[in-house]
PLY file of the C-alpha trace (Angstrom):
ply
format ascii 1.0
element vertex 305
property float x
property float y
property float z
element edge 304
property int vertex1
property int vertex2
end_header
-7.51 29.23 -22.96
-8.76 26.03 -22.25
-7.11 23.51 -20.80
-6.75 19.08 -21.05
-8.02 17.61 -17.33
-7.32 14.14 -16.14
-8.28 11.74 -13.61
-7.28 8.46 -12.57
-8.48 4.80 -14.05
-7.53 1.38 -13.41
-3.74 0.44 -12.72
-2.39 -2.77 -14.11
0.93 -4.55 -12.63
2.11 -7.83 -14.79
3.74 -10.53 -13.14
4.53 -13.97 -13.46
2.24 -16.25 -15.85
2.41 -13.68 -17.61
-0.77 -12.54 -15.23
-2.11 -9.30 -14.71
-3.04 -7.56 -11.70
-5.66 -4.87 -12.21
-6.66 -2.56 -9.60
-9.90 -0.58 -10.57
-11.10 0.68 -6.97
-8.25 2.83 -6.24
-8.41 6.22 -4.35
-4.83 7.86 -5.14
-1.73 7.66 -6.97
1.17 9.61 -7.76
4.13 9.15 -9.23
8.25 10.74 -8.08
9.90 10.63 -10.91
13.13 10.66 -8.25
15.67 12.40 -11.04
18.77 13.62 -8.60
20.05 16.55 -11.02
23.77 18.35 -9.92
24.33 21.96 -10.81
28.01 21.85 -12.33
29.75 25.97 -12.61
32.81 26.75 -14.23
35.45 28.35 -12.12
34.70 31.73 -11.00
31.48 31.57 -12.32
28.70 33.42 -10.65
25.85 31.13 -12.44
25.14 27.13 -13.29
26.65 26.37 -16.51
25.28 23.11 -16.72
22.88 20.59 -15.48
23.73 16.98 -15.06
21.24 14.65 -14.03
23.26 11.86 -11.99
20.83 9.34 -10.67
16.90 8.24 -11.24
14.87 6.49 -8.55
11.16 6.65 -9.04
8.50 5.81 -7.20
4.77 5.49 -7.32
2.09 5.39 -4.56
-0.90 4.30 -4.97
-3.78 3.94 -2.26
-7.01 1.32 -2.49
-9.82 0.08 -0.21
-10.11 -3.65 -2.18
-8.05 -4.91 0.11
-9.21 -8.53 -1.57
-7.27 -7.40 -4.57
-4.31 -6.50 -3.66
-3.57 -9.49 -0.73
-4.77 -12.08 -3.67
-1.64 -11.55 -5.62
0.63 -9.07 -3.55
2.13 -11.12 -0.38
2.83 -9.66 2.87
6.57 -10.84 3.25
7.65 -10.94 -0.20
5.64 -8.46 -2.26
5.20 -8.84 -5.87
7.79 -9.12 -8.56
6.40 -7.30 -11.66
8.62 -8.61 -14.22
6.17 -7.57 -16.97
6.33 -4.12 -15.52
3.17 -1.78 -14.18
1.04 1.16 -15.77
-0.97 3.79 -14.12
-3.85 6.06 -16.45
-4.97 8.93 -16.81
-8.15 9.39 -18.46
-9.00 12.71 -20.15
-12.29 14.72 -18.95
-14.14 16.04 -21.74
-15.35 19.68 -21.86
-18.71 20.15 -20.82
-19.21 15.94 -20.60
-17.77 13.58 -18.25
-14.69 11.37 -19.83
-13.13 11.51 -23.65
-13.53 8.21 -25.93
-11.03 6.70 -28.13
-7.35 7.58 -28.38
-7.31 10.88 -25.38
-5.82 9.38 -22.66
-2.04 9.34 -21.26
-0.29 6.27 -19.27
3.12 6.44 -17.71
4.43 2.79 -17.72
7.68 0.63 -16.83
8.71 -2.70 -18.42
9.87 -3.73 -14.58
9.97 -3.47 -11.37
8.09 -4.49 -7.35
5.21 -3.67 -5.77
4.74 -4.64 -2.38
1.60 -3.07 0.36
2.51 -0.58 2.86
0.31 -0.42 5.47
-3.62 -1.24 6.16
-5.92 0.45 8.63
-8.82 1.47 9.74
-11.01 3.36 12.41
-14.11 2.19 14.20
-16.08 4.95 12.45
-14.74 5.01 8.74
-17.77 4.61 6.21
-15.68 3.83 3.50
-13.79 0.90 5.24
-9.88 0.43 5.73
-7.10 2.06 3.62
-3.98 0.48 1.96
-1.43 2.24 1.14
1.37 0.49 -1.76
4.42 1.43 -3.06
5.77 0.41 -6.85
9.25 0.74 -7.37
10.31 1.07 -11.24
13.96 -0.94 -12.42
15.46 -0.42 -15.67
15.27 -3.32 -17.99
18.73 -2.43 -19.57
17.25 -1.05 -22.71
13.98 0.59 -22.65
13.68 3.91 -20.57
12.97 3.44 -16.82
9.37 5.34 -17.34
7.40 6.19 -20.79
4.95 8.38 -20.64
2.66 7.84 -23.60
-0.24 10.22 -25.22
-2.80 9.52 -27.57
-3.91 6.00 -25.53
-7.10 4.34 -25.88
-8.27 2.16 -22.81
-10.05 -0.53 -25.18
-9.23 -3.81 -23.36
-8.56 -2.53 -19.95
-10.41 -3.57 -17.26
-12.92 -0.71 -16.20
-13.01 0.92 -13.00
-15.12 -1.03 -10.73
-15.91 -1.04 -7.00
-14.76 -5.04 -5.54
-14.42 -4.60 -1.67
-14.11 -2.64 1.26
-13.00 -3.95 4.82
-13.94 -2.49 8.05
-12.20 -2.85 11.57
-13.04 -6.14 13.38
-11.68 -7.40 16.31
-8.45 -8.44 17.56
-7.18 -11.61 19.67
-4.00 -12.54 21.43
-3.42 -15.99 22.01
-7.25 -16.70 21.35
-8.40 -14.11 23.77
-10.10 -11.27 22.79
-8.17 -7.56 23.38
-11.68 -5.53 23.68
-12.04 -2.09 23.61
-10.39 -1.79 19.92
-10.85 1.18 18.01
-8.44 1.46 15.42
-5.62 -1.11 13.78
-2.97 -0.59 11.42
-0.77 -3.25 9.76
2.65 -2.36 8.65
4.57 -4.47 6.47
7.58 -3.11 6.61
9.38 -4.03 3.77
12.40 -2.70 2.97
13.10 -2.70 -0.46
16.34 -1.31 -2.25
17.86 -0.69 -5.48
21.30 -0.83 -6.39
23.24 0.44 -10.01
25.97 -0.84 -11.55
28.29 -0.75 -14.69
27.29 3.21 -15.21
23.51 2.62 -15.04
21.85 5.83 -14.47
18.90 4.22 -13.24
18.72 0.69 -11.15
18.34 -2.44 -12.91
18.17 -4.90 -9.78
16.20 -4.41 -6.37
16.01 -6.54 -3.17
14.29 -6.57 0.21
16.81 -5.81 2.13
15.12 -6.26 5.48
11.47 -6.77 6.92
9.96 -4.85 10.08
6.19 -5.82 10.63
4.59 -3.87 12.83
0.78 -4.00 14.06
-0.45 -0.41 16.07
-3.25 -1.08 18.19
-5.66 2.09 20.27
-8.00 1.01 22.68
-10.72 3.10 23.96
-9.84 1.90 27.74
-6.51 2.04 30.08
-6.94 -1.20 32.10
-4.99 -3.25 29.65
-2.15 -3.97 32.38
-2.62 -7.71 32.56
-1.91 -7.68 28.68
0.10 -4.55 27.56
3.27 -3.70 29.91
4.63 -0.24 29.98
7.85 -1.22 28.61
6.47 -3.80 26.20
6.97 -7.78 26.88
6.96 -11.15 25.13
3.50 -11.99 23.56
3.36 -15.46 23.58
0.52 -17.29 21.40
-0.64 -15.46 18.11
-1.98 -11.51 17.69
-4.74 -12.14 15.21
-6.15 -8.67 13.68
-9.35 -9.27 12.18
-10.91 -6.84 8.97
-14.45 -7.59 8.24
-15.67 -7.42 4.69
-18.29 -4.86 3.80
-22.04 -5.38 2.34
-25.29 -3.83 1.37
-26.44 -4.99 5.04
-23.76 -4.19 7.25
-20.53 -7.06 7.12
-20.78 -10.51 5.58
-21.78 -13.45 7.73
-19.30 -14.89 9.68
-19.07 -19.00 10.54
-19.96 -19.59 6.71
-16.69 -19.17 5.04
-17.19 -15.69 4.07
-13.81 -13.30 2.90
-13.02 -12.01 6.30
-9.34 -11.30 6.44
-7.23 -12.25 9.48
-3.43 -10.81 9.68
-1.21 -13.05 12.29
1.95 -11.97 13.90
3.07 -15.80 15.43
5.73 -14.26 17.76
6.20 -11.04 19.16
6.66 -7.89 21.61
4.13 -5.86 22.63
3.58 -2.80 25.16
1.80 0.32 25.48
2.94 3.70 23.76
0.50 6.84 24.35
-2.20 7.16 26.85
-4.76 10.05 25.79
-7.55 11.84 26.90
-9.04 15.21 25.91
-12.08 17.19 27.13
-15.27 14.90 27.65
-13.66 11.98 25.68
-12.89 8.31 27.03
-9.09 8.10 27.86
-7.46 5.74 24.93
-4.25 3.62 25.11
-2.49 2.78 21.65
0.15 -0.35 21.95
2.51 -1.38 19.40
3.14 -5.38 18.02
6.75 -5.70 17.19
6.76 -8.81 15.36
9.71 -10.99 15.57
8.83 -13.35 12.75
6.85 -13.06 9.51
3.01 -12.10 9.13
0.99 -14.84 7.43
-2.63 -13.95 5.66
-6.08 -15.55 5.97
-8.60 -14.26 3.27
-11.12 -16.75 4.34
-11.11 -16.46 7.89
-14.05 -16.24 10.22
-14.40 -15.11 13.68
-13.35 -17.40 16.31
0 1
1 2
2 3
3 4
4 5
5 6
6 7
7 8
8 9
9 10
10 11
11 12
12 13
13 14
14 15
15 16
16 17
17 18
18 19
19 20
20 21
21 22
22 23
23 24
24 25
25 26
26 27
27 28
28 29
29 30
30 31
31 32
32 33
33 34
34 35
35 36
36 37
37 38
38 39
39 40
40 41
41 42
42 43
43 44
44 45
45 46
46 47
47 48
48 49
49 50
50 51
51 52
52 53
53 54
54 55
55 56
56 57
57 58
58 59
59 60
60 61
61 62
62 63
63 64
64 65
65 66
66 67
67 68
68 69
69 70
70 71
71 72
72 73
73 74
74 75
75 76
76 77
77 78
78 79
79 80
80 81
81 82
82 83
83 84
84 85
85 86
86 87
87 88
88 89
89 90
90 91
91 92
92 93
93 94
94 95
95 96
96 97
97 98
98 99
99 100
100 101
101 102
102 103
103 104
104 105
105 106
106 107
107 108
108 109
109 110
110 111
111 112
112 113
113 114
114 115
115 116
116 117
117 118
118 119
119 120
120 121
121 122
122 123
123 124
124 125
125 126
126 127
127 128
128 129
129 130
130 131
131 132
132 133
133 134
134 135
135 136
136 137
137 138
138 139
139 140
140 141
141 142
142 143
143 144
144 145
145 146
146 147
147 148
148 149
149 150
150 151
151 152
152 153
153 154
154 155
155 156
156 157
157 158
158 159
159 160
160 161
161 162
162 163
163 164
164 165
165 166
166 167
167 168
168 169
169 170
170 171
171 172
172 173
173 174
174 175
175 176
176 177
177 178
178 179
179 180
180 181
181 182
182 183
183 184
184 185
185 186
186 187
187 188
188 189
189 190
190 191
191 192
192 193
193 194
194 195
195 196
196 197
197 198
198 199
199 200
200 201
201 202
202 203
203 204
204 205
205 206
206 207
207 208
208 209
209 210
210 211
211 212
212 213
213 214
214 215
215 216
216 217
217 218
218 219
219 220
220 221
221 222
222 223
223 224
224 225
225 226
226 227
227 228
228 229
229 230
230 231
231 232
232 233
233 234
234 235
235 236
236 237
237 238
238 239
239 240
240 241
241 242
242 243
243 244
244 245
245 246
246 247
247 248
248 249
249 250
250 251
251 252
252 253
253 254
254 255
255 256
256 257
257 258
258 259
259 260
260 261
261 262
262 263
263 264
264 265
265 266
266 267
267 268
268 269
269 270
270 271
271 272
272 273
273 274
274 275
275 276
276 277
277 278
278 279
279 280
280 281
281 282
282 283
283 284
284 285
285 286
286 287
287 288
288 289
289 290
290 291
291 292
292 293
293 294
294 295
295 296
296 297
297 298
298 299
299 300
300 301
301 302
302 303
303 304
């Protein structure tokens, strides 16, 4: 018997304005539907005689490399406050074709909630560019259910899927000196959002960030980095700039013209070296960790120094 197939399509987050926030280039997303069920027995009783579900958290995931997207609406420190609620697709594969038209396709949707970025990295030798990684965290609007899935959905009107950007490592600077040797970076937010319920609420109605801990992970493909990078970690005074260069047909955009580089800055910080490596015939790497003592601010126009 044959069977209905789905992939992904574009992802749509509504904030204030209203304004939506479309992502077509994504790569992943998933969704925990987080229901925390109790098995309740009667007494004596060898098996469950009921099943209660007590709480519901979900979650969604969702992974992109248009880093220009996301970092145009979704901010670093504060995330994004979705009060018109998100919706990720699923469009239906047809048999023997490619994709169904008209009304085949399925959505699972929220009227609320806050999506906020992860993490972004990349590797000196990724093709494809850097990786973000975003979490979407659904609140109940008092009325409506938490999720909806919904069948029988036409995509007329939603932005297609369409390729927009892909950032690649570039280099990285503290205090307007260049770190070289860099071979990977990674940019954690760490935003730590939570939900609380109240007045019987099954499932939250009101979320918070609760606390932020950027962090910036740094591997260099060289050892001598004592001058910078203490064993134990010490004050970095002056910025740590991490640089992403935006893809093109020829290789990166110009830089000095005001091209959409991206440049992440930690103003104040710790830094120190983590894991020294080496294996077989490779170079020996060191990988150093940023703990950032104050916010991370966002250049989407930057160019090299």
């Amino acid at each position: 018997m044959a069977t209905n197939q789905y992939n992904m399509y574009s992802a749509s987050f509504v904030y204030a304005g209203p304004t939506t926030l479309t992502l077509t280039q994504l790569r992943s997303q998933s969704i925990q539907i987080g229901a925390n069920k109790t098995t309740v027995k009667g007494a004596g009783a060898l098996d469950p005689g009921a099943i209660y579900t007590g709480t519901i958290d979900p979650r969604f995931s969702l992974s992109t490399r248009d880093l220009n997207s996301i970092l145009g609406a979704v901010s670093l420190t504060t995330g994004l406050n979705c009060t018109g609620g998100g919706t990720l697709r699923f469009q239906k594969r047809e048999q023997a074709a490619a994709y169904a038209s008209g009304s085949d396709h399925e959505t699972i949707s929220t009227t609320k909630g806050f999506l906020c970025l992860d993490s972004f990295g990349v590797d000196r030798d990724s093709v494809e560019g850097g990786e973000a990684s975003l979490m979407y965290v659904p609140l109940y609007d008092g009325t409506n259910a938490i999720l909806v899935q919904n069948t029988g959905v036409s995509f007329s009107g939603v932005t297609a899927p369409a390729a927009v950007s892909a950032y690649y490592l570039g280099p990285v600077y503290h205090n307007g000196t260049q770190l070289a040797g860099l071979i990977s970076s990674r940019v954690r937010t760490g935003i730590n959002f939570q939900t609380r319920r109240t007045d019987g609420d099954v499932a939250p109605q009101d979320g918070f960030i609760a606390a932020r801990d950027p962090m910036i992970e740094l591997t260099f493909s060289k050892v001598d980095l004592g001058s910078t990078l203490s064993l134990f970690g010490t004050a970095a005074a002056g910025n740590i700039d991490v640089y992403y260069l935006r893809g093109t047909v020829g290789g990166r955009l110009a830089t000095g013209s005001g091209d959409l580089h991206c440049k992440i800055t930690a103003a104040a910080s710790a830094m120190g070296s983590d894991t020294f490596e080496v294996t077989g015939e490779d170079n020996a790497t060191v990988t150093a960790t940023v703990r950032v003592t104050g916010t991370l601010a966002l250049d989407l126009t930057a160019n090299l120094p």
